[in-house]
C-alpha positions in Angstrom: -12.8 5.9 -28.5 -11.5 2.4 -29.5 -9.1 1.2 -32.3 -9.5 -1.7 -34.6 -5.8 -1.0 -36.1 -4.2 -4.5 -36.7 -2.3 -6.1 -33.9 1.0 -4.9 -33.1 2.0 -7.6 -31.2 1.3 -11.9 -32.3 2.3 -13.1 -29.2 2.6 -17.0 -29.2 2.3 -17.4 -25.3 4.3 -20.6 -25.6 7.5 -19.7 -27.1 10.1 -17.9 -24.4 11.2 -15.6 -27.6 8.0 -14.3 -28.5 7.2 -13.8 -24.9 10.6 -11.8 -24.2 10.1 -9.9 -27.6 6.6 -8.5 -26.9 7.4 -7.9 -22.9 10.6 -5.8 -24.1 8.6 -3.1 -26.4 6.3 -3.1 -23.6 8.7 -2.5 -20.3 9.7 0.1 -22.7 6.3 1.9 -22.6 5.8 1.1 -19.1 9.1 3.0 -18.6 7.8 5.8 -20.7 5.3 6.8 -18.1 8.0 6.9 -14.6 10.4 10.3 -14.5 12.0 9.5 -10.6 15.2 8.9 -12.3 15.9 12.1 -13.8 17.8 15.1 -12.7 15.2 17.2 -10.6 12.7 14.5 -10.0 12.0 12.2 -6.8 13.2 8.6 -7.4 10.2 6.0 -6.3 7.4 8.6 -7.4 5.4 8.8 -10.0 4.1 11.7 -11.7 0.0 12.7 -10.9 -1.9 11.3 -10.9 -0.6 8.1 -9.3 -0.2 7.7 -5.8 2.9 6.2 -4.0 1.8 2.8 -3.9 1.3 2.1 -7.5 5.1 3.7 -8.3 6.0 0.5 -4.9 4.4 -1.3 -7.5 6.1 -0.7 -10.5 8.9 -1.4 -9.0 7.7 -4.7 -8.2 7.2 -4.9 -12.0 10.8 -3.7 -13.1 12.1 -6.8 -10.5 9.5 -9.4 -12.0 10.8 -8.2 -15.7 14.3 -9.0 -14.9 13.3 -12.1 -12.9 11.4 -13.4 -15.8 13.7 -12.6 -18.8 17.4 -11.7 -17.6 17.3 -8.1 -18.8 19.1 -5.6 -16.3 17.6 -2.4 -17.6 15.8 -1.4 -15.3 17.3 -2.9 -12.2 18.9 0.5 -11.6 15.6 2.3 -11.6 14.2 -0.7 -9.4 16.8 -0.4 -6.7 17.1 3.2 -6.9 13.4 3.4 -6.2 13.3 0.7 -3.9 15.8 2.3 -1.5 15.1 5.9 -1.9 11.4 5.5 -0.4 12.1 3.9 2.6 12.4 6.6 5.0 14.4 7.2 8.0 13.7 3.9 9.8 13.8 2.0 7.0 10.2 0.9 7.0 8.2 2.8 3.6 7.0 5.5 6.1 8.8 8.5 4.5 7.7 11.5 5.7 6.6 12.8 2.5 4.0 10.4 2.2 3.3 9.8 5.9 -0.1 12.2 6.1 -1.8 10.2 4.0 0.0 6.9 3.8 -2.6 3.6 4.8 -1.7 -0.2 5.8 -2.1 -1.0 2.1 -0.2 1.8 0.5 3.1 0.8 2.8 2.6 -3.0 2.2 2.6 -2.5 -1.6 6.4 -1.7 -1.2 7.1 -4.3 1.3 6.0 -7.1 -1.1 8.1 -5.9 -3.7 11.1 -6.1 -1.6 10.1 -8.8 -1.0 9.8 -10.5 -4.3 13.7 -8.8 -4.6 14.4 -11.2 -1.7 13.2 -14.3 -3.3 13.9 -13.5 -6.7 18.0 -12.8 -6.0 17.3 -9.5 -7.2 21.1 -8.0 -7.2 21.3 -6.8 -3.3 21.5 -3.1 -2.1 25.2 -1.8 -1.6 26.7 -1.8 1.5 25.4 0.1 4.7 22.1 0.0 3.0 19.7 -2.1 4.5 18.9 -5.5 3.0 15.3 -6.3 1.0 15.0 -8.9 3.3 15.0 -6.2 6.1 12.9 -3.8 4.5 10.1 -6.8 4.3 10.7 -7.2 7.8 10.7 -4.1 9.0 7.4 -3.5 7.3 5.5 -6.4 8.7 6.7 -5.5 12.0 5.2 -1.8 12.3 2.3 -3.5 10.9 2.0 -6.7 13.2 1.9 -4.3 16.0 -0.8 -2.2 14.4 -2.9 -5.1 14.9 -6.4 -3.9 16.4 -7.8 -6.2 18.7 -10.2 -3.3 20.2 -12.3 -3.5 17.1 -13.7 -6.0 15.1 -11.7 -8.5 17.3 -8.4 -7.6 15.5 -7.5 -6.4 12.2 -5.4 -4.1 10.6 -7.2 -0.8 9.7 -6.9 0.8 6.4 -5.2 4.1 7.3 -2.5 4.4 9.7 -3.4 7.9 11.3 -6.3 9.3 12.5 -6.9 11.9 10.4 -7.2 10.3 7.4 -11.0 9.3 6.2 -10.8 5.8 6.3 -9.3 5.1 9.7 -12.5 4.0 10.9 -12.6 1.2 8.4 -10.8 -2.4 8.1 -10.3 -3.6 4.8 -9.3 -6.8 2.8 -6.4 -5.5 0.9 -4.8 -4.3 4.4 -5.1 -8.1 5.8 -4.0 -9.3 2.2 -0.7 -7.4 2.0 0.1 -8.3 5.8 -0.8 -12.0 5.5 1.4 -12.4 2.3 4.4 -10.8 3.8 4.2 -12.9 6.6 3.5 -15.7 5.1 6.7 -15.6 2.8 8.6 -14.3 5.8 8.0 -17.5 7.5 8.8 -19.5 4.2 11.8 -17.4 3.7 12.7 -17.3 7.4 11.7 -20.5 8.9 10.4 -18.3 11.6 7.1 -19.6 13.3 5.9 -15.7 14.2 5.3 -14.9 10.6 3.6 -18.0 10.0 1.3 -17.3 13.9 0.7 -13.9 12.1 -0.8 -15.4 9.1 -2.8 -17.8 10.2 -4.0 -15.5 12.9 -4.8 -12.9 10.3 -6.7 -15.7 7.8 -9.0 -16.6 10.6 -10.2 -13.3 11.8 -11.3 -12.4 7.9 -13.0 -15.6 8.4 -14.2 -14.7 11.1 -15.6 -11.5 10.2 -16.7 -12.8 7.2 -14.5 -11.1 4.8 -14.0 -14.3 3.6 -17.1 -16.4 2.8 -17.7 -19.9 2.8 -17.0 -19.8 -1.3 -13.8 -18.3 -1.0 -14.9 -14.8 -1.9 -13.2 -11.7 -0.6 -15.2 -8.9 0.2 -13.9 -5.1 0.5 -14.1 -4.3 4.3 -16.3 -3.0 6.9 -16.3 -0.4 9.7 -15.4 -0.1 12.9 -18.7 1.8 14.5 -20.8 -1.3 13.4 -17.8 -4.0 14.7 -17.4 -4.5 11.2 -21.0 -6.5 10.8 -21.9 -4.3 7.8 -19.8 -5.7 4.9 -18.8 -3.7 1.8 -19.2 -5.9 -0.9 -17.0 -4.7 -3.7 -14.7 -7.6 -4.9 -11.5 -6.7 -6.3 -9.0 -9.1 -8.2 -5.8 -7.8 -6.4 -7.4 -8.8 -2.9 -7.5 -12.7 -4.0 -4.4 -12.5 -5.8 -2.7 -11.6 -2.4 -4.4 -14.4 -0.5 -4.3 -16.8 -3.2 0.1 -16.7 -3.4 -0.2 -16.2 0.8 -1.9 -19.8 1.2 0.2 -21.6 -1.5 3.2 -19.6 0.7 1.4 -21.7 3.2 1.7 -24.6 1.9 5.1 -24.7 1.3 5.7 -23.2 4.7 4.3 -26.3 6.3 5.6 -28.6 3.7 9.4 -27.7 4.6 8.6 -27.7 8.2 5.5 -30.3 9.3 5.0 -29.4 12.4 1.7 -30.1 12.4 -0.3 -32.3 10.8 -3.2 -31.6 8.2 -1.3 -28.1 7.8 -0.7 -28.8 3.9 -3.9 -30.3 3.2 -5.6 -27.0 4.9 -4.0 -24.3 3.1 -3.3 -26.7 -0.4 -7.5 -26.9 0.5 -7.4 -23.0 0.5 -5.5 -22.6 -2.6 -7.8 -24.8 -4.5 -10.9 -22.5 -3.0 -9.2 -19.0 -3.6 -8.2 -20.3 -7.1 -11.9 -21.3 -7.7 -14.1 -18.4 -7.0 -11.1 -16.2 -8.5 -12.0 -17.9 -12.0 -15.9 -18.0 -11.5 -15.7 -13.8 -10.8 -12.6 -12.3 -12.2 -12.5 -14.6 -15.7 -15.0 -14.2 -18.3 -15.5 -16.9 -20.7 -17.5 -20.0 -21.1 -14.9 -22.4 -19.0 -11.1 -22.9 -18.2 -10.2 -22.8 -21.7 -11.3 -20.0 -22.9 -11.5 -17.3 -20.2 -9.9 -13.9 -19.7 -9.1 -12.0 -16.7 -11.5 -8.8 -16.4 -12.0 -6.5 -13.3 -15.5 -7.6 -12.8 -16.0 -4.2 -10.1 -15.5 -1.9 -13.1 -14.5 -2.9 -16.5 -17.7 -3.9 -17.8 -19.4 -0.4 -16.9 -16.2 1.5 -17.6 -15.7 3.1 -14.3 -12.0 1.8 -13.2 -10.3 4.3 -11.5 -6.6 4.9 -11.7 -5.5 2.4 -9.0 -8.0 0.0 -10.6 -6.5 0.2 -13.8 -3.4 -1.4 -12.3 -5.3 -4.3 -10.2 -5.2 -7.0 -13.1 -0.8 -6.6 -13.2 -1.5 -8.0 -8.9 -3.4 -11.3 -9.9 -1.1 -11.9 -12.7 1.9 -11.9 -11.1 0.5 -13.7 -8.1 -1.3 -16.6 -9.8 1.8 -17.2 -11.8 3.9 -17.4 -8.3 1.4 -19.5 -6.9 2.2 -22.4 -9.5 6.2 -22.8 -7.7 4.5 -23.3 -3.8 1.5 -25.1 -4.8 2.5 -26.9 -8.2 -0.9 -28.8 -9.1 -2.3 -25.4 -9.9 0.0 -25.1 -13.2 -2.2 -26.6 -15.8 -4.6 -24.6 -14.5 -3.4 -21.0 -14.3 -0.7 -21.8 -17.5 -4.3 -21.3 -18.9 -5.9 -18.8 -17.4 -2.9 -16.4 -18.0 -2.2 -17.7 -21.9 -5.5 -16.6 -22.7 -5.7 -13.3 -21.1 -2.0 -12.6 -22.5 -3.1 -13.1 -25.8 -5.8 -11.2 -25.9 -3.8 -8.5 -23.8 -1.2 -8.1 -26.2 -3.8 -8.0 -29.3 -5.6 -4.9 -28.4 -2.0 -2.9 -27.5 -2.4 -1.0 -30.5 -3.2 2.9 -28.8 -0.7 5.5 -28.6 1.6 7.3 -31.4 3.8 4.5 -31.5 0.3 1.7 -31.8 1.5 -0.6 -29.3 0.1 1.5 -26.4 -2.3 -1.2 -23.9 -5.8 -0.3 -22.8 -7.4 -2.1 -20.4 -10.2 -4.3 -22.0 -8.8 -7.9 -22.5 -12.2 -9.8 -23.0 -15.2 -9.9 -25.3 -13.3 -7.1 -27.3 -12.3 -8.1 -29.9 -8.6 -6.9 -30.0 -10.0 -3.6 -30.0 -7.8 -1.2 -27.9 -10.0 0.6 -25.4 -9.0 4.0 -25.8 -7.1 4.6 -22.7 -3.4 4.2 -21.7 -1.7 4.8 -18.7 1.0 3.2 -16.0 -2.2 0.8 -14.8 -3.1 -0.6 -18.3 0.2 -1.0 -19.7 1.7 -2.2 -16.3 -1.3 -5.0 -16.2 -0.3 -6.2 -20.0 2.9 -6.2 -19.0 2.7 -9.0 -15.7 0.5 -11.2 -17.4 2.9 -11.5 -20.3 5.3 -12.2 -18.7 3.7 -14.7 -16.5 3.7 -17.0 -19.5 7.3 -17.9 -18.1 7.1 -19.1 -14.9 7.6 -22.6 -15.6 11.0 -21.8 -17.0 11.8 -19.1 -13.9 13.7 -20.5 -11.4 12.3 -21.5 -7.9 12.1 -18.4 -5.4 14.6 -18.6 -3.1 14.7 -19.2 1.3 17.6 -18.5 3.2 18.0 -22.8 3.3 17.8 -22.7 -0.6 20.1 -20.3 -1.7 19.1 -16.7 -0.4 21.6 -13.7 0.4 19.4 -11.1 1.3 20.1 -9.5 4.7 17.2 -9.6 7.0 16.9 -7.7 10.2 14.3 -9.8 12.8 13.9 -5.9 14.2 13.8 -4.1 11.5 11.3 -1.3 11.7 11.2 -0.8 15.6 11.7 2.6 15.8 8.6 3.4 13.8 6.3 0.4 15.1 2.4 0.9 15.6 3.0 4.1 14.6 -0.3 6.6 14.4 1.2 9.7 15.2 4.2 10.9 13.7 4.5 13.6 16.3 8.2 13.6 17.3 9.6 10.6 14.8 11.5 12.4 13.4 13.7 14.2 16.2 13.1 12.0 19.0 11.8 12.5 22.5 12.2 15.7 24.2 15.2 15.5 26.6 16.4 18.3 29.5 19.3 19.4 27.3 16.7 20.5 24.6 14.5 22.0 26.9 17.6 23.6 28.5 18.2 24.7 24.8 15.2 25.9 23.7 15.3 28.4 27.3 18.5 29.8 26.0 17.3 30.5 22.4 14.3 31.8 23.9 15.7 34.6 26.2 18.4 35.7 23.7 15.3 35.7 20.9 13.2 37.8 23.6 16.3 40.1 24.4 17.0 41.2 20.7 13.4 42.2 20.3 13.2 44.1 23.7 16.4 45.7 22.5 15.1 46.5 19.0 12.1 48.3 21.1 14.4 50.1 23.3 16.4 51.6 20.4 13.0 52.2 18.4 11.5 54.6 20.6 14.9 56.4 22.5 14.8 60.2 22.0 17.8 61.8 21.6 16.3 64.8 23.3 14.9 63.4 26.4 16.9 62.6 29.5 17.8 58.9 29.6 15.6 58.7 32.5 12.2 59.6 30.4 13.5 57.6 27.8 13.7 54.4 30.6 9.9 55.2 31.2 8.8 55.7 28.0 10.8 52.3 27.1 8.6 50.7 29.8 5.2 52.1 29.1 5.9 50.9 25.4 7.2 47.1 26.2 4.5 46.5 28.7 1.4 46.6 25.7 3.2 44.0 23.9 2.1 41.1 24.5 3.8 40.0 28.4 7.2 40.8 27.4 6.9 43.6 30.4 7.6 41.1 32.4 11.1 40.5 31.4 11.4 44.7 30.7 10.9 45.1 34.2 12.0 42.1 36.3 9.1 41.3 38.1 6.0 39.9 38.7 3.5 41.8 37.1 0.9 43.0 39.8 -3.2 43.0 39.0 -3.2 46.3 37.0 -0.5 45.2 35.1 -2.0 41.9 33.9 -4.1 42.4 30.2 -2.6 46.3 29.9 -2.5 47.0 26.6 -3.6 43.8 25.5 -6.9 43.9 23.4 -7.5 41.1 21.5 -10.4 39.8 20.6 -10.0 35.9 20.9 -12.2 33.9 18.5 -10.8 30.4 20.0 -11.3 28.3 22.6 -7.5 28.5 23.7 -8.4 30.3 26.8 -11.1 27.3 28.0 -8.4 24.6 27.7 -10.1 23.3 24.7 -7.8 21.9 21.7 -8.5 23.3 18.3 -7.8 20.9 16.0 -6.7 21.3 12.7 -8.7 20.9 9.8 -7.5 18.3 7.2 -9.0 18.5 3.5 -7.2 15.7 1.8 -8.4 12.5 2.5 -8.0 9.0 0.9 -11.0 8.8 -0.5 -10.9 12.3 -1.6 -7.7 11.8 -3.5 -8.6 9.2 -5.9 -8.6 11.7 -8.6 -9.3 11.0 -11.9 -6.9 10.3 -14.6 -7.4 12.1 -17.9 -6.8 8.8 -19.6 -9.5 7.4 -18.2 -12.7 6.9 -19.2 -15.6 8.8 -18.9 -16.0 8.8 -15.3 -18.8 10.9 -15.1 -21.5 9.0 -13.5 -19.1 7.4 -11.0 -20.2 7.1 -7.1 -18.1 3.9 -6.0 -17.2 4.3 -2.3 -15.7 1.5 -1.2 -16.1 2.4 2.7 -19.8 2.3 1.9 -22.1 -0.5 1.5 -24.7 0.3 -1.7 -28.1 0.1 -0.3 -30.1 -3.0 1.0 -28.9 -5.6 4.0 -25.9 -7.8 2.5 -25.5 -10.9 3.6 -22.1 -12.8 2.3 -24.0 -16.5 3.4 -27.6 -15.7 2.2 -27.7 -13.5 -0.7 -27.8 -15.9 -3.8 -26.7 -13.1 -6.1 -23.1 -13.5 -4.3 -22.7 -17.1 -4.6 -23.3 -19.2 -7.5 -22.8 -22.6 -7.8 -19.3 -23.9 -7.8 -16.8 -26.3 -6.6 -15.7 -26.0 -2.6 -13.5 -27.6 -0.8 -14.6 -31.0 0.9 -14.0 -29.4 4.6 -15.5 -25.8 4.7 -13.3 -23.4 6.8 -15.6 -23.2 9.9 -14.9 -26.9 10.1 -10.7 -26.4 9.3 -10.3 -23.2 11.4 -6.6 -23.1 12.7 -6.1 -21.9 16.1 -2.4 -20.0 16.9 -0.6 -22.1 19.2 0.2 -18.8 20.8 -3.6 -18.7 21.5 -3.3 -22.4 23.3 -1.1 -21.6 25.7 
């Protein structure tokens, strides 16, 4: 169903008024959709059927909308969110998302604290820990995640074994990680973010995640050392990399350490910034293009998290333009466009102002779907329009008062089973403990048994025996009854069960795990018509892919004058 109701909204993408005017009415929609902050509900979450990274996101979103225009109301629900997810160690690993929590899902969160960091976002009250912290905390459990037993390194997409998906490294991991270390070491001035960056750059161009033209594939699995690339392209994976490198650049800007660093990643920037307009902009050139999500707009097949992915490129191409500068022109464009032509088809919902998620070759028609994704998206790229007249993120040398914590997160590091987190290791006192509880647990029931089958009649004598014969079939606890060993008729008597596990071989049986990430993409009833949907991302469609050779990926376009095979950095950890 689409809409060809007039326009709503006549953004002019130049003026700051018309830009804060439109972005208002549509925070407040976007605001429409989240319930964490009232009485009953869980702040950070949103309702089904999102998942917990997309409400990290939002949050993200209610920070860039006061960044951008000044407006404070929704820094409340931003902080609340922000600080009420974070989970006992302080690292977004709560245990009520731990089951089924990936790499990607916790690094969603950790860039929007982030962004809080940089942005001055108003800090967390006392004896709650810094957003610089929380940033840190989640690039350390991740850093020491790193997999250098498959694929030569990498992050995998799930954190736990159980979840399907574990066997597979993908982009978006490496892209959330890379950009939170590379604005840690911008922010910080620490080298180890900036090791871990670079280090985390060259093994996806190394694995060929990464092609010569800059494009950004989805992952690959572990079984086949990650040889067998998925090739689905999505716009949030090259909006992480794109700000990372022009974090990059600034980095070794402000510190030159080495020479050629700036022209590498400023070289890198100008690459990622190419193919992202050749694949995720449609339009004839610069001028006239509009962002689309080339994987599943065009057939109508977006899933919820998909829905959202356009909001991640906007606000990172707009943050680019304050580390790597020359790229303004460029993506003032880019993003003028596409918020026009967002803001023209918001015209779904009771209220006509509601956004879909078709921006291009539409014209200004509203899609027929609405949702946190759509409206969220519409949202960003509006407000991007504004990030000449934002001020300058901020470092700790340039003005930052965000707490950091270098340690943050190291009760929970590498973390892949959360057996024990919780309640710590097992110590004599608890085992000492747990005896106790046992035997006074043990003696209540032997002395409920005693007093269930005592006969008022008989001689306490016969009742003593009759106590025994009756405690000894339950289960061992004749053993206690009678204080002592039992002897080779007493083993088994009474005990007839039919065992249907492998307990008594020493075998584990391991328990069986339904959900899994794939599995719990559900669909949103504001979706499209989803029906003849079969995109799995942790499988490659049929045929041999080849990111170099297959002339279907890689149309003519500008590179940069040194490939990366011929820039590859090396870690200077990796030198010594």
């Amino acid at each position: 169903m689409t809409s060809s109701l007039v326009a709503t909204y006549d953004l002019d993408a130049q003026s700051t008024d018309s830009i804060k005017d439109v972005a208002k009415q549509m925070a407040q929609d976007l605001a429409s959709f989240y319930n964490g902050n009232e009485p009953g509900q869980t702040p950070g979450l949103l309702p089904q059927p999102y998942y917990w990274w997309e409400a990290g996101a939002l949050m993200g979103t209610f920070v860039d909308y006061w960044y951008y225009t000044g407006d404070t109301t929704y820094n409340d629900i931003a902080s609340q969110g922000l600080l009420h997810q974070v989970g006992p160690y302080n690292d977004y690993m709560p245990p009520n998302q731990t089951l089924t929590e990936g790499n990607d899902d916790q690094g969603f969160w950790g860039m929007a604290v982030m962004s809080a960091a940089e942005y001055k976002f108003p800090n967390p009250p006392s004896g709650q820990p810094g957003w610089l912290a929380l940033a840190q905390a989640v690039f350390n459990t991740q850093a020491a995640r790193w997999d250098p037993d498959h694929c030569n390194g990498g992050l995998r997409w799930q954190i736990f074994t159980w979840n399907n998906g574990f066997d597979y490294k993908n982009s978006i991991s490496q892209a959330c990680f890379f950009n939170i270390a590379a604005r840690l070491a911008l922010y910080t001035g620490n080298s180890t973010y900036a090791d871990w960056a670079t280090k985390t750059w060259d093994w996806m161009v190394n694995v060929k995640f990464i092609d010569s033209n800059y494009r950004i594939y989805d992952g690959g699995h572990i079984e086949d050392n990650c040889t067998t690339i998925t090739p689905y392209e999505f716009s949030y994976n090259v909006g992480a990399f794109l700000l990372g490198t022009a974090a990059m650049v600034e980095y070794s800007n402000t510190t030159s350490k080495k020479s050629g660093d700036v022209e590498m990643w400023s070289e890198r920037v100008d690459g990622i910034l190419n193919s992202t307009e050749q694949i995720f902009f449609f339009g004839n050139d610069t001028a006239d293009r509009i962002m689309i999500e080339i994987a599943c707009e065009p057939v109508n097949l977006c899933d919820t998290d998909e829905l959202s992915f356009k909001a991640y490129l906007s606000r990172w191409m707009a943050a680019t333009t304050k580390w790597a500068p020359w790229t303004f022109d460029r993506i003032k464009t880019l993003l003028s466009n596409s918020a026009v032509a967002a803001a023209k088809q918001c015209t779904g919902g009771d209220n006509h102002r509601m956004c879909g998620l078709k921006w291009a070759n539409n014209s200004g028609q509203w899609d027929g779907t609405t949702g946190v994704g759509q409206q969220m998206a519409a949202l960003e790229v509006v407000l991007a329009n504004m990030i000449q007249q934002a001020e300058a993120p901020v470092t700790n040398g340039t003005g930052g008062t965000s707490a950091g914590n270098p340690s943050a997160g190291g009760s929970d590091d590498g973390r892949v089973d959360p057996s024990g987190r919780l309640y710590g290791p097992t110590t004599s006192g608890d085992r000492a403990g747990a005896a106790i509880c046992t035997v006074v647990i043990l003696f209540g029931l032997l002395s409920g048994v005693v007093f269930m089958v005592t006969d008022e009649t008989k001689s306490v004598a016969d009742n003593w025996a009759s106590a025994r014969s009756t405690v000894s079939g339950t289960s061992g606890l004749a053993l206690l009854a009678v204080g002592k060993k039992p002897t080779n008729e007493e083993k088994g008597k009474g005990v007839a069960m039919d065992r249907s596990s492998s307990t008594d071989t020493g075998e584990k049986i391991l328990a069986v795990y339904t959900g899994s990430k794939l599995q719990k993409r559900s669909d949103s009833v504001q979706e499209p018509n989803r029906q003849s949907l079969n995109r799995n991302r942790l499988s490659a469609p049929p045929g041999a892919f080849s990111p170099t050779a297959d002339a279907t990926t890689a149309p003519n376009r500008r590179s940069s004058t040194n490939t990366i095979a011929r820039r590859a950095s090396v870690l200077r950890k990796q030198q010594q």
